[in-house]
KEFISE-314208 format. One record per residue (C-alpha): residue in three letters; x, y, z. Coordinates in steps of 0.02 Angstrom, whole numbers, padded with zeros to 5 digits, always signed. Each point is the difference from the previous one (the first is absolute). Example, Ala and Ser with C-alpha at 12.3 -4.5 7.8 and 13.67 -1.06 7.14 Angstrom:
BEGIN
Ala+00615-00225+00390 Ser+00069+00172-00033 
***
This chain:
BEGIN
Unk-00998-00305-00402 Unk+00169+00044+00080 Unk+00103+00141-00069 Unk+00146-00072-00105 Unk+00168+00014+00090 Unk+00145+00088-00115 Unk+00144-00096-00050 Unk+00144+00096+00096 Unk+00197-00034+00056 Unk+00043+00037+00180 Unk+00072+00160-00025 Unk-00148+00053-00100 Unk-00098-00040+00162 Unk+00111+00069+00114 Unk-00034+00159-00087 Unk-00167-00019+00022 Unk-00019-00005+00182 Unk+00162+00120-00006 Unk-00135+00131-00041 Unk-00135-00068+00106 Unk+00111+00054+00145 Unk+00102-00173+00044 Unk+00186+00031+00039 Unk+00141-00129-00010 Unk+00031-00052+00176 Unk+00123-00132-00024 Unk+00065-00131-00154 Unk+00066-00174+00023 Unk+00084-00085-00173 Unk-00151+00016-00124 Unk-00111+00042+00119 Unk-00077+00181+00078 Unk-00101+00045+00138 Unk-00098+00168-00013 Unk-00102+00079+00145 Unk-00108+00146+00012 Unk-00011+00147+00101 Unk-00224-00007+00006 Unk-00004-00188-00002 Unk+00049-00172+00111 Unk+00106-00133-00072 Unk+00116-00033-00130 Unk+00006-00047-00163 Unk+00118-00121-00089 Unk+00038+00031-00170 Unk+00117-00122-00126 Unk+00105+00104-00106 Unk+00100-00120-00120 Unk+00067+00095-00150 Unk-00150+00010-00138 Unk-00083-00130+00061 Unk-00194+00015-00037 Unk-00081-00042+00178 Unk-00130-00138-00008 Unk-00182+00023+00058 Unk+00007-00069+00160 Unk+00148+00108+00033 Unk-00092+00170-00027 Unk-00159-00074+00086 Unk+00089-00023+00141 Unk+00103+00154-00012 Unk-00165+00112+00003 Unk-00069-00114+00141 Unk+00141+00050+00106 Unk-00017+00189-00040 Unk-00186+00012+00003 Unk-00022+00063-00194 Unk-00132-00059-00108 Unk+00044-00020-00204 Unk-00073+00155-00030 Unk+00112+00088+00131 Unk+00135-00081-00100 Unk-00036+00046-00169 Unk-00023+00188+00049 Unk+00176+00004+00093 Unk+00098-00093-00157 
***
């Protein structure tokens, strides 16, 4: 069975891979794009105020940064 993903807000995430190293690079209305230094790509994040991100969201979110739940979980 697949780790359960935690509920979070986009803030709350971008704190999370804030500490795993991923920098703002640029932001467009409700919208950011974070790169890091170590690794390819970007990663598009939704920040609307409070709003709790839906599943597909964070999946998709740790797709694009190559983290695992776990990886998550220890960096909230």
């Amino acid at each position: 069975m697949s780790p359960r993903l935690p509920r979070v807000t986009g803030a709350q995430l971008m704190h999370a891979l804030y500490r795993g190293g991923w920098q703002v690079k640029r932001q467009t209305g409700g919208h950011v794009q974070l790169a890091h230094l170590e690794r390819p790509g970007l990663v598009t994040l939704p920040l609307h105020s409070g709003e709790t991100l839906k599943e597909w969201i964070v999946k998709s979110v740790l797709k694009q940064a190559g983290l695992t739940v776990e990886d998550l979980k220890e960096l909230l």
